[in-house]
Backbone bond lengths (Angstrom), bond angles and torsions (degrees), N, CA, C in turn:
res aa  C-N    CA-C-N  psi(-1)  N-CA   C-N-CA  omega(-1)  CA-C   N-CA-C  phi
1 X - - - 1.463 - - 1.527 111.53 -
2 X 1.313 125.33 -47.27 1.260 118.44 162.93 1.328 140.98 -51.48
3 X 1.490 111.19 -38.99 1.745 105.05 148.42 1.010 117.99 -59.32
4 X 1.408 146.65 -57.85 1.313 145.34 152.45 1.662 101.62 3.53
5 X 1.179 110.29 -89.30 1.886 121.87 -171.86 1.162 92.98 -66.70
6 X 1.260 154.81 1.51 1.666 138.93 177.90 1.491 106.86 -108.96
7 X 1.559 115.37 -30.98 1.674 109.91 170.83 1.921 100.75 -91.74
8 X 1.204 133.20 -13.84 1.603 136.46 168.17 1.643 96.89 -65.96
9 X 1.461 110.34 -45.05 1.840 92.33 -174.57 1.553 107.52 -79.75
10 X 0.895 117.39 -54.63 1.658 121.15 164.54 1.124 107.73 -7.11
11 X 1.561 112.08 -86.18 1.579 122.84 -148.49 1.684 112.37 -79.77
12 X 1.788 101.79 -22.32 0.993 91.96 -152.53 1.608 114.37 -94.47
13 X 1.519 117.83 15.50 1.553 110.22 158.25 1.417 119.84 -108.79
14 X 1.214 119.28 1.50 1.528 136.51 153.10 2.179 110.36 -74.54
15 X 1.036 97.27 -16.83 1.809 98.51 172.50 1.684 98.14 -88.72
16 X 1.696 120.98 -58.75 0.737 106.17 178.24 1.815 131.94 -74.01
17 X 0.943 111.30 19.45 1.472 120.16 167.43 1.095 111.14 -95.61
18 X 1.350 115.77 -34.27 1.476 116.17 -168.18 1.832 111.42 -88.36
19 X 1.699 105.23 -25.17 1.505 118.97 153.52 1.459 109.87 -42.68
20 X 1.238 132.74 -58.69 1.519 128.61 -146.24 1.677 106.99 -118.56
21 X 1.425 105.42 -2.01 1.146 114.27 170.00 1.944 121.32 -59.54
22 X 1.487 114.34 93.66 1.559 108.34 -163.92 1.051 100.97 -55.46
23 X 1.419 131.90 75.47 1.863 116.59 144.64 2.009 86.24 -161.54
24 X 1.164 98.20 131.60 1.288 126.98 170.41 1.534 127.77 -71.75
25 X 1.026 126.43 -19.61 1.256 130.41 160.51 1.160 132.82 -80.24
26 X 1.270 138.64 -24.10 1.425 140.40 175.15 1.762 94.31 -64.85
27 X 1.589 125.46 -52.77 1.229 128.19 -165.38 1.279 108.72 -67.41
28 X 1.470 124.81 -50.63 1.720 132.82 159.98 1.632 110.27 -27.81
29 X 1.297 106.74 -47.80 1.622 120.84 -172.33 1.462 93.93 -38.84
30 X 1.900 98.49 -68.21 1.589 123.53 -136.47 1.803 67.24 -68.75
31 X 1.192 119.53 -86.82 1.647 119.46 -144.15 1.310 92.63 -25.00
32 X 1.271 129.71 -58.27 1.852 119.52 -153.07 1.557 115.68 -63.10
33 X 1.826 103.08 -31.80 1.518 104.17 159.46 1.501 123.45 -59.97
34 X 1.257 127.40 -34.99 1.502 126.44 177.27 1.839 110.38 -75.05
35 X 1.507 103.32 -10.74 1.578 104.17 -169.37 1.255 98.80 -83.12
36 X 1.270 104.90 -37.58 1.935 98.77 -176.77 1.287 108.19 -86.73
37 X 1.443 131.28 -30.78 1.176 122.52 169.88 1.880 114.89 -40.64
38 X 1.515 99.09 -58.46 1.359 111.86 -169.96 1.512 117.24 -55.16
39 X 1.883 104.78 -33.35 1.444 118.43 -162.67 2.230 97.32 -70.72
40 X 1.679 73.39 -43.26 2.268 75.39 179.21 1.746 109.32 -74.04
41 X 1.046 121.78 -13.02 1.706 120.55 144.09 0.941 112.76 -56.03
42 X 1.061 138.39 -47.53 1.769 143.32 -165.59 1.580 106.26 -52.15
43 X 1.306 80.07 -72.15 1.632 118.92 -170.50 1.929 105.01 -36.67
44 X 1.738 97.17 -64.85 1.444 115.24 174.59 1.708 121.46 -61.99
45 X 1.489 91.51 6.46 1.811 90.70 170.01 1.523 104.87 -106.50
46 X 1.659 107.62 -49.45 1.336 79.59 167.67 1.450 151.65 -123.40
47 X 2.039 87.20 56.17 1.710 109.87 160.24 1.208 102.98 -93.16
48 X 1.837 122.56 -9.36 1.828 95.51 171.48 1.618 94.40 -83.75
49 X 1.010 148.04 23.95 1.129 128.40 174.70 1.560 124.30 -129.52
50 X 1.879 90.41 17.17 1.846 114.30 -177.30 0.959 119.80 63.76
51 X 1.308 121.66 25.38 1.505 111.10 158.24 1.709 115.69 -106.64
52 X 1.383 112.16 124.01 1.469 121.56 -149.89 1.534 86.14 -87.16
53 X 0.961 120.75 127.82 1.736 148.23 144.30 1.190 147.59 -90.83
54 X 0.983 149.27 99.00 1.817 159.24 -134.30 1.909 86.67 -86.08
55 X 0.736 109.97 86.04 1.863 126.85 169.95 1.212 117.32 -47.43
56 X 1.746 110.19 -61.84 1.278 124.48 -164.51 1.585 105.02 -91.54
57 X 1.236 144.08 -0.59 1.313 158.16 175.71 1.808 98.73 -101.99
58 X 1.331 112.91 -39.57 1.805 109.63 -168.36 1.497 85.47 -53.38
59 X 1.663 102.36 -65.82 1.624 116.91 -144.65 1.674 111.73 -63.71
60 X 1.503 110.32 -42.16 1.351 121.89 162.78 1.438 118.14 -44.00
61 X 0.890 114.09 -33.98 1.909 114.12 171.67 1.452 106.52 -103.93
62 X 1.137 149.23 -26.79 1.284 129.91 128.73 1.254 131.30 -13.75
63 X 1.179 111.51 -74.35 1.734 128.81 172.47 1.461 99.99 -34.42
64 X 1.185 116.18 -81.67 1.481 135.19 -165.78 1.901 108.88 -45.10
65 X 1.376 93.53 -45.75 1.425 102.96 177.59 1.910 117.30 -63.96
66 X 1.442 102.34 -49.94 1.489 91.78 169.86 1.574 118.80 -82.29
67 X 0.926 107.02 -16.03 1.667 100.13 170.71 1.868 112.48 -73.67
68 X 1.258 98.76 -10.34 1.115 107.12 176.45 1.585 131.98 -84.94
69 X 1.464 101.71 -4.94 1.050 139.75 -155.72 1.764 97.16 -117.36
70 X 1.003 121.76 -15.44 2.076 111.31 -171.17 0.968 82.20 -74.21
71 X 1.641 118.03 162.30 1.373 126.07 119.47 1.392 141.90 -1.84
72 X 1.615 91.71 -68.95 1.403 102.94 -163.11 1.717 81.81 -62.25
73 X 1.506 133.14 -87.46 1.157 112.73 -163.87 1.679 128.97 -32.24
74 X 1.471 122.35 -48.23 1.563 102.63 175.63 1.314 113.65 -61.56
75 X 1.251 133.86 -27.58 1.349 130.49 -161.54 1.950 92.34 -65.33
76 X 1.436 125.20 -36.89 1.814 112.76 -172.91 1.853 97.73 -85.49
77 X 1.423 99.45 -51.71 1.932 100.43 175.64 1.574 101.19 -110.44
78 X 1.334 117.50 120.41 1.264 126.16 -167.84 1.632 85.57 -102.05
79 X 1.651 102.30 158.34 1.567 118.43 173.06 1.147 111.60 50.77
80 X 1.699 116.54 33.12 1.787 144.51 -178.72 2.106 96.33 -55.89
81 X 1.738 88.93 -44.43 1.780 77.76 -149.58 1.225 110.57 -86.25
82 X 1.180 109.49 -1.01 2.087 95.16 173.83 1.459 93.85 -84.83
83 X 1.228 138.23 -50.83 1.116 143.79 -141.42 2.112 91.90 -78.67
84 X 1.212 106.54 -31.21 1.697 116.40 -174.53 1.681 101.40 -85.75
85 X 1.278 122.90 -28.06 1.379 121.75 176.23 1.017 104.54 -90.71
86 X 1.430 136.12 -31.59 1.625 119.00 -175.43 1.797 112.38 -87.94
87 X 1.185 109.00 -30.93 1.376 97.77 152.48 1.775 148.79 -77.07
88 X 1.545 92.04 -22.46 1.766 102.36 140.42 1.511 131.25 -30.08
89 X 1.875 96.61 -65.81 1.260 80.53 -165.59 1.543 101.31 -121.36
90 X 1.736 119.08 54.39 1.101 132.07 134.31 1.846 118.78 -81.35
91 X 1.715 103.74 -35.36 1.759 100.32 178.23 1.237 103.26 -95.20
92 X 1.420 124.06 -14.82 1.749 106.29 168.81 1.574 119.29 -53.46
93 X 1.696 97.37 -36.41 1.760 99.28 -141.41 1.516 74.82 -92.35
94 X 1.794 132.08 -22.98 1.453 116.09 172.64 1.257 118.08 -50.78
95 X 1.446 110.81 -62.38 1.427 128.81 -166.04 1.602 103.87 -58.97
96 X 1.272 110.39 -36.97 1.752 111.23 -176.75 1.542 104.22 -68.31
97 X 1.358 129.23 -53.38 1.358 134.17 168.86 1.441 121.77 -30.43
98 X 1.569 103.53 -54.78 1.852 114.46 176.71 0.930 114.15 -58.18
99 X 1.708 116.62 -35.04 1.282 122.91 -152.23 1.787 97.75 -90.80
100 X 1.286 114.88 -38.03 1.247 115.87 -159.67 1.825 96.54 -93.05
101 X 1.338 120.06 -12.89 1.441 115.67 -176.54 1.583 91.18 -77.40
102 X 1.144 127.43 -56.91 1.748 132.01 -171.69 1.883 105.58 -58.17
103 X 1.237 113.26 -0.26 1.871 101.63 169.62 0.924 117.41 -63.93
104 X 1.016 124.22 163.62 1.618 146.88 169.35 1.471 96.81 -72.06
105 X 1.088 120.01 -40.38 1.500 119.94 -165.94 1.698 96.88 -80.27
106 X 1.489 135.44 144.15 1.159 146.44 155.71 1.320 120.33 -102.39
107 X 1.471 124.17 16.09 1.735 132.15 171.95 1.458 97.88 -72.70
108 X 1.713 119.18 109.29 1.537 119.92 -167.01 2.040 88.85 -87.51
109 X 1.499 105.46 -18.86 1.660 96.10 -177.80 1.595 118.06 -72.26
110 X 1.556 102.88 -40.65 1.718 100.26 168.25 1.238 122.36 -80.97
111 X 1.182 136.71 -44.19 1.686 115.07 134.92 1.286 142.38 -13.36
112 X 1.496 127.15 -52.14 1.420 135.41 165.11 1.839 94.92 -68.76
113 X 1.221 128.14 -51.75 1.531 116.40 173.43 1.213 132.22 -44.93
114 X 1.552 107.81 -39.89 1.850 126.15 159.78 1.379 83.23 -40.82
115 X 1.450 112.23 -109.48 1.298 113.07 -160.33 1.513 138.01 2.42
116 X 1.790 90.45 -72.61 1.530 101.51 -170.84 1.712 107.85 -67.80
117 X 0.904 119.13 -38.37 2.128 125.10 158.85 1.229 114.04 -38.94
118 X 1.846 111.62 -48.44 1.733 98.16 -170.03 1.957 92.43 -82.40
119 X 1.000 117.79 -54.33 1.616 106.60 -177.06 1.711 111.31 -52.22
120 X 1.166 103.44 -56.79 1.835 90.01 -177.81 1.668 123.93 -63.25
121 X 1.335 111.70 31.47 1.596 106.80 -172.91 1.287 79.79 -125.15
122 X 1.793 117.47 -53.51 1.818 98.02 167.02 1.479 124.52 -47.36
123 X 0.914 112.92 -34.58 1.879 111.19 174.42 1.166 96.15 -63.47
124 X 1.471 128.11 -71.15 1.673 121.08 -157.91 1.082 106.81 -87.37
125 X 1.251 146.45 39.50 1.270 130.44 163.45 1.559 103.10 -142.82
126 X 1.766 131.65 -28.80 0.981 137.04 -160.07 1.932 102.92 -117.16
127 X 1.218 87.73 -27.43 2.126 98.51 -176.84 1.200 99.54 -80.22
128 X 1.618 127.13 -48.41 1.660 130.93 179.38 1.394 98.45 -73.85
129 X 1.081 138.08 -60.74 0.991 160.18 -140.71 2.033 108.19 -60.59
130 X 1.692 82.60 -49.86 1.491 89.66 174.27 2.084 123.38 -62.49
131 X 1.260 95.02 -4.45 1.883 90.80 -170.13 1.479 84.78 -93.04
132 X 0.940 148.06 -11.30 1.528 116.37 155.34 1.161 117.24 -58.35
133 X 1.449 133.92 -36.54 1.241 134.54 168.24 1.508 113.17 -45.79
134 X 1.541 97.73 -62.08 1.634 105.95 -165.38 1.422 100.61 -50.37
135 X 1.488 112.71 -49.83 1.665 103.77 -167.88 1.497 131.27 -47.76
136 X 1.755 103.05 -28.85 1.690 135.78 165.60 1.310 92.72 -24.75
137 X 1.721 102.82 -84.10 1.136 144.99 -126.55 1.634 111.29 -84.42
138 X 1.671 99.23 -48.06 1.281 117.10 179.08 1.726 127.60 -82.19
139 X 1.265 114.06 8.02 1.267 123.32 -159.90 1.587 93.97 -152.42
140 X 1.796 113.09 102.03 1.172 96.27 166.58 1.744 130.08 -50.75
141 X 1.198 121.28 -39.65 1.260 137.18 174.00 1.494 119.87 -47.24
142 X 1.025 103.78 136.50 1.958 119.45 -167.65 2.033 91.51 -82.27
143 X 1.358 106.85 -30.26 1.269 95.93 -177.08 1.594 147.68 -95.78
144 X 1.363 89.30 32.71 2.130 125.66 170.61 1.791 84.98 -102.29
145 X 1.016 117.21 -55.45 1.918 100.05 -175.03 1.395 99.06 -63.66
146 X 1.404 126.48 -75.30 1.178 119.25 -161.37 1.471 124.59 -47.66
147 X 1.726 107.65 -24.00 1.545 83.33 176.88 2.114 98.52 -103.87
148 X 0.923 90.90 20.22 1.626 92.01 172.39 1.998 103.78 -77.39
149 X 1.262 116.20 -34.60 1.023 119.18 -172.60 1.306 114.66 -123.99
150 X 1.654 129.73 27.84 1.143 138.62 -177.80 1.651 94.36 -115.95
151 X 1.587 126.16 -64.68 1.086 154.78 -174.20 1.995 94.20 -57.55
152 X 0.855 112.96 -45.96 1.509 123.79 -167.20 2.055 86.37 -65.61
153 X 1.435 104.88 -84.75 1.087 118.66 -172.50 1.684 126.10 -42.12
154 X 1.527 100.42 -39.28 1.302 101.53 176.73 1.339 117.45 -65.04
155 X 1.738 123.77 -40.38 1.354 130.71 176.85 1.390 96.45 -43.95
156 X 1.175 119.83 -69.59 1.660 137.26 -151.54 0.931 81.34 -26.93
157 X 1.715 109.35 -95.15 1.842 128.38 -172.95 1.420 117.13 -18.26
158 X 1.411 108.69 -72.81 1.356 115.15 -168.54 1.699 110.94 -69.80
159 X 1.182 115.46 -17.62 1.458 108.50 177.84 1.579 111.77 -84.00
160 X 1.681 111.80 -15.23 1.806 108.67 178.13 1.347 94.96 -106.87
161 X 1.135 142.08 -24.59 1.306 134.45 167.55 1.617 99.65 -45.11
162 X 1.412 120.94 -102.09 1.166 158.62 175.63 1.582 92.44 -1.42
163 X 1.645 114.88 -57.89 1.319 114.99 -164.53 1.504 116.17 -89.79
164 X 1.621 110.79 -18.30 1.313 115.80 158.91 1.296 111.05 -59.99
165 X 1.304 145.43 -32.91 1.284 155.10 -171.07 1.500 114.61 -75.42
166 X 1.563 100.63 -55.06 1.684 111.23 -164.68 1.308 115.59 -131.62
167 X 1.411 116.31 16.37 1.592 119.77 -172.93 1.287 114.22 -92.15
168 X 1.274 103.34 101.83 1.494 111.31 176.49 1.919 122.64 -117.24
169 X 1.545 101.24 4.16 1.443 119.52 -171.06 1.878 105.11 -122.12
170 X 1.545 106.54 76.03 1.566 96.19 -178.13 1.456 117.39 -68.11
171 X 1.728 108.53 133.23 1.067 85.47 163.54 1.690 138.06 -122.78
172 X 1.271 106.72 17.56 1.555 100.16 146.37 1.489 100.24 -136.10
173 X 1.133 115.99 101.50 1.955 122.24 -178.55 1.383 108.09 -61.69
174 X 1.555 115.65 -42.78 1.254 124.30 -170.76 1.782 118.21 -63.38
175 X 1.215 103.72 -32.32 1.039 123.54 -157.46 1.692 116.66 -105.37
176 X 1.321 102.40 -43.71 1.830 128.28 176.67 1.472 100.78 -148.17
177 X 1.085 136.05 88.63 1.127 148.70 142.94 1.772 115.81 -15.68
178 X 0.812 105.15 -61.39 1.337 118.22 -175.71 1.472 133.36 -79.90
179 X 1.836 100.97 -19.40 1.750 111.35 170.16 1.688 119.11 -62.43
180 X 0.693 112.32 165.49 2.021 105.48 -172.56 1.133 95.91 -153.43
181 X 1.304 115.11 167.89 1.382 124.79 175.69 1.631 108.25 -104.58
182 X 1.305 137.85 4.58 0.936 151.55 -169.02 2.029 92.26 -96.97
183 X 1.538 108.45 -54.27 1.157 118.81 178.75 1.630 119.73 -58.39
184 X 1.816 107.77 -27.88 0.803 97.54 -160.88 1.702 119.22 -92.26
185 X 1.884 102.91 -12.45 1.091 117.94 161.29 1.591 135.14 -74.45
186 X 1.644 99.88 -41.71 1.497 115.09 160.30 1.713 98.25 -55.94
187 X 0.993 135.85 -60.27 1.736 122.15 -167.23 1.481 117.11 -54.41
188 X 1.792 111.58 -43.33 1.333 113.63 154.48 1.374 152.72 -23.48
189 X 1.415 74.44 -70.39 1.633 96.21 160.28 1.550 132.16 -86.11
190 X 1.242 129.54 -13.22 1.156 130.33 163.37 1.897 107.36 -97.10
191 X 0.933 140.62 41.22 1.526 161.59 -172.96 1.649 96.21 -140.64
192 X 1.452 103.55 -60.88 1.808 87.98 -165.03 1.709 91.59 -65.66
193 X 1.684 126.69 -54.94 1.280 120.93 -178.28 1.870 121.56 -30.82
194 X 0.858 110.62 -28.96 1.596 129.79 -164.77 1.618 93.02 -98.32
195 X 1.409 133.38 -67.18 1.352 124.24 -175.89 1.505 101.21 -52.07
196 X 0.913 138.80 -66.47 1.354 154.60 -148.82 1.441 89.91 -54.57
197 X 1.492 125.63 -73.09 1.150 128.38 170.59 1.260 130.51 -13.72
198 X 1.483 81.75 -69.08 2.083 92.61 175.24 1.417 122.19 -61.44
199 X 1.465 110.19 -29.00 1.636 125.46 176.19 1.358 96.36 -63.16
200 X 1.107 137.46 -51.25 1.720 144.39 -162.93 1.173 104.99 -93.76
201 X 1.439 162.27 36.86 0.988 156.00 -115.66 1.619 123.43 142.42
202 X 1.408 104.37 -35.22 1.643 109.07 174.34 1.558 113.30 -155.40
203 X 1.204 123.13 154.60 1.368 114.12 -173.68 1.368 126.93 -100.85
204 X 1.601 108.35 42.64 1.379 124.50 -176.30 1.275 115.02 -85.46
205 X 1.500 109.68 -41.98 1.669 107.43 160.22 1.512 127.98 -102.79
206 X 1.546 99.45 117.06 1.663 112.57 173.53 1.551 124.79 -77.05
207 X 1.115 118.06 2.93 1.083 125.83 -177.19 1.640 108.04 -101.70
208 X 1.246 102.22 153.15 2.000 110.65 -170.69 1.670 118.94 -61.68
209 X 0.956 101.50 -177.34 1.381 106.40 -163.41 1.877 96.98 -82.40
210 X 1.299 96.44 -46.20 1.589 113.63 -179.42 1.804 113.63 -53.18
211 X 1.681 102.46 -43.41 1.474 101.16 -176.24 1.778 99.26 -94.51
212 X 1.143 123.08 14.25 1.584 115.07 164.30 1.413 105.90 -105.38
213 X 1.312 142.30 -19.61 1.352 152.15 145.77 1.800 99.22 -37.61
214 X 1.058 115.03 -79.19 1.858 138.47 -165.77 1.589 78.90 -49.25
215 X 1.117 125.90 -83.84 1.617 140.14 -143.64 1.791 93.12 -49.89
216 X 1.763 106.99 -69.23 1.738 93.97 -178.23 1.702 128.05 -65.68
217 X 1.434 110.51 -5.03 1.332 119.41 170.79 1.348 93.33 -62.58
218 X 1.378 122.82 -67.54 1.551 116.15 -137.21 1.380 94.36 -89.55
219 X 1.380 133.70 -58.38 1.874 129.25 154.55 1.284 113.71 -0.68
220 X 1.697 113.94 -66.18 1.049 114.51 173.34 1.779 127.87 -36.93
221 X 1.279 103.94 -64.85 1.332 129.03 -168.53 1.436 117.10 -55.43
222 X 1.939 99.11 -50.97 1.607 116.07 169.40 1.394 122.79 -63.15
223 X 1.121 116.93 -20.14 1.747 128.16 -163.39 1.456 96.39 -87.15
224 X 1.753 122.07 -57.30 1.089 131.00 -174.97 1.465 106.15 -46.69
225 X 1.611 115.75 -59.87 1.576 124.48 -179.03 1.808 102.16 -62.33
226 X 0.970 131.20 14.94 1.622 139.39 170.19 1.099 109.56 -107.23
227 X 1.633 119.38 -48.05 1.375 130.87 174.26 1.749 109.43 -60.50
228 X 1.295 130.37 -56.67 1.321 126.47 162.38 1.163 118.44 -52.45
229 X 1.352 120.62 -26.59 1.287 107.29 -167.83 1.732 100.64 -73.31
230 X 0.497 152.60 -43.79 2.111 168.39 -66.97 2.051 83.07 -168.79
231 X 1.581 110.00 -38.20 1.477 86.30 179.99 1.069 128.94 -122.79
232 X 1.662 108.34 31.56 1.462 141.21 141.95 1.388 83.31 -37.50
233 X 1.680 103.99 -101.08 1.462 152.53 -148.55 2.123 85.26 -30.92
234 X 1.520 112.59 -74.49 1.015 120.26 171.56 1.879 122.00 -38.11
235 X 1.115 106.58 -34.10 1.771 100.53 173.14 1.263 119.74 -92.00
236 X 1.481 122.67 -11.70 1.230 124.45 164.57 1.851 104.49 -78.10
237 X 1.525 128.20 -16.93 1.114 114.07 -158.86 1.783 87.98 -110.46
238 X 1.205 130.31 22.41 1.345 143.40 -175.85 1.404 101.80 41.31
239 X 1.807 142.26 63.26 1.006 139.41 171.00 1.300 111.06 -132.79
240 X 1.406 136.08 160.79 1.338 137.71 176.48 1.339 109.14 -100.24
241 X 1.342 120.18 -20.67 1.685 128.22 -177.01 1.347 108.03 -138.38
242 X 1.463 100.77 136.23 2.142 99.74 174.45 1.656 101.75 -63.35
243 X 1.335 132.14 -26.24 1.459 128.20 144.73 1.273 108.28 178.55
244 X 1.281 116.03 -170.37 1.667 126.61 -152.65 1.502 104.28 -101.85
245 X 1.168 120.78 6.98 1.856 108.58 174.97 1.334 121.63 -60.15
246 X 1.355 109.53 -20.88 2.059 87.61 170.53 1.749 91.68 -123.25
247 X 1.264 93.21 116.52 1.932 113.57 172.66 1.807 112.20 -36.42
248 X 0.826 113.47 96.65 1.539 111.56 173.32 1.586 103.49 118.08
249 X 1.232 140.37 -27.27 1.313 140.95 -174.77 1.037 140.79 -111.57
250 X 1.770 97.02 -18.21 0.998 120.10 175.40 1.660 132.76 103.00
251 X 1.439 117.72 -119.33 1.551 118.03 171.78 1.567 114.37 -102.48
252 X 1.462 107.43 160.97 1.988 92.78 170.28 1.379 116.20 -54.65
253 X 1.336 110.01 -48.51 1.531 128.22 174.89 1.510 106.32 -23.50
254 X 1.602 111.21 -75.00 1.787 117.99 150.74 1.362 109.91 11.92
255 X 1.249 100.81 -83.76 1.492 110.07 -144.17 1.666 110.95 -94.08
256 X 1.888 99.05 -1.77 1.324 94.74 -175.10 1.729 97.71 -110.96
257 X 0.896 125.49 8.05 1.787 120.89 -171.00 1.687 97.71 -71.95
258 X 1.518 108.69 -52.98 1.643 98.90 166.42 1.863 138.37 -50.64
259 X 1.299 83.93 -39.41 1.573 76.68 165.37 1.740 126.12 -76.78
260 X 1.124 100.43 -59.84 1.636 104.33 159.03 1.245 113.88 6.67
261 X 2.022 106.97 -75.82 1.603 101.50 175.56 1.789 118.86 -86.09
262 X 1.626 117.05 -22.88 0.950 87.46 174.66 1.415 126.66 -103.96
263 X 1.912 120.28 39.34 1.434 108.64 165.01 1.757 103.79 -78.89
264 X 1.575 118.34 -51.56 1.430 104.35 -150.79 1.361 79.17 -75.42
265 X 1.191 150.91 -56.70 1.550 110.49 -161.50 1.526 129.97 -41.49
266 X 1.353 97.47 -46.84 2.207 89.93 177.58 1.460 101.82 -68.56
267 X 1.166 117.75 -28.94 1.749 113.85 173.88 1.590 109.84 -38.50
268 X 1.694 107.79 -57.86 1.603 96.44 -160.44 2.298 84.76 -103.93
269 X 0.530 117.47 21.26 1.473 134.52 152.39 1.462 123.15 -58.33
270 X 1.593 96.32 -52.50 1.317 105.90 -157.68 2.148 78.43 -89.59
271 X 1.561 104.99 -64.37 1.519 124.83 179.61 1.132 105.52 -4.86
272 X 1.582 117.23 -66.67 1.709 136.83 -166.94 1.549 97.87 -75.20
273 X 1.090 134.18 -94.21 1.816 143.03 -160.33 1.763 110.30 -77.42
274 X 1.298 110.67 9.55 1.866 96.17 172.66 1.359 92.59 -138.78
């Protein structure tokens, strides 16, 4: 637990600098570095569990795909990323086909499994992955990031705090052992307490009191169903962490399964009601 709070104080006024920092590209940079990081986590969960995956082809069309996706690129070739994703994963699924028809192995089911593993980590890691960008990009306002990663973060904390403390009602044992429903209300509610705060208190969030209530309710809720989702994937691959690069927290993957689901939701959140 103490690395935990010793890499959280560390990192975490260098994130928020880089949140409110007016220029959008340095942060685009960092996200696309944590996307591939996270995507070769992916990958390495389920090669402990033998299913062979084309790594350097996932991440390579990843790359291409969110870069395809800035600004700065549509602004010279506009309407870049359908046209960059649909030809992605016309030469992925070619190149995977050639590659996987010429094996030694003739199992056409773990072959078709290659496949659908190396493309679905570009979807879930690079398709979700990209509305943190958009939110940058798409929202003059610093305050769609900040509470993308205020609201995200505060749950985290306060929902393993809270349930380390008072969790005595699991609620998926099978699955997360350790989530509670005790945690999951204490995280709730001490997230809206904390947004609210900062809304009343500093002028980082422009948005109402009513839609910062709505926003950490549902953040909350979506992040958690991101967080299970990620330790499915992880209990089928018999691991407790997508891996050990940050001391106390675990893998990037970790820390990115929550955002995943909850960037595009405040994305079309904000899209629909602001």
């Amino acid at each position: 637990m103490i690395k935990r709070i010793l890499i959280a104080f560390i990192f975490l006024p260098f994130f928020v600098y880089l949140v409110l920092l007016n220029n959008s590209l340095p942060y685009c940079i960092l996200i696309t570095v944590f996307l591939v990081l996270g995507l070769l986590e992916f990958y390495q969960l389920f090669k402990k569990i033998g299913i062979q995956v084309m790594s350097a082809l996932g991440i390579t069309c990843g790359v291409f795909f969110i870069i395809s996706n800035f600004n700065i690129v549509n602004s010279i070739l506009p309407y870049t990323s359908n046209f960059v994703l649909t030809m992605l994963f016309i030469a992925s699924a070619s190149i995977q086909v050639f590659y996987l028809v010429n094996r030694k192995s003739n199992d056409f089911y773990a072959s078709l499994l290659s496949i659908f593993i190396t493309l679905f980590g570009v979807f879930y890691i690079f398709w979700l992955g990209r509305y943190m960008i958009f939110l940058a990009e798409h929202f003059a306002s610093r305050s769609a990031i900040f509470l993308l990663f205020a609201v995200t973060w505060a749950y985290d904390s306060f929902a393993y705090f809270v349930g380390s403390a008072f969790g005595k009602h699991k609620l998926f044992p099978t699955i997360s052992p350790k989530k509670s429903l005790e945690g999951l209300i204490g995280g709730i509610g001490l997230t809206i307490i904390v947004i609210l705060g900062i809304k009343s208190f500093t002028s980082v969030i422009e948005f109402s009191y009513l839609h910062c209530v709505i926003i950490s309710i549902l953040l909350s809720i979506t992040g958690q169903i991101g967080d299970l989702f990620e330790s499915i994937i992880k209990r089928y691959a018999g691991v407790k962490d997508s891996s050990a690069l940050i001391p106390g927290h675990g893998g990037i993957l970790d820390k990115l399964d929550s955002f995943l689901f909850n960037a595009p939701v405040l994305y079309y959140y904000l899209y629909l009601f602001l």
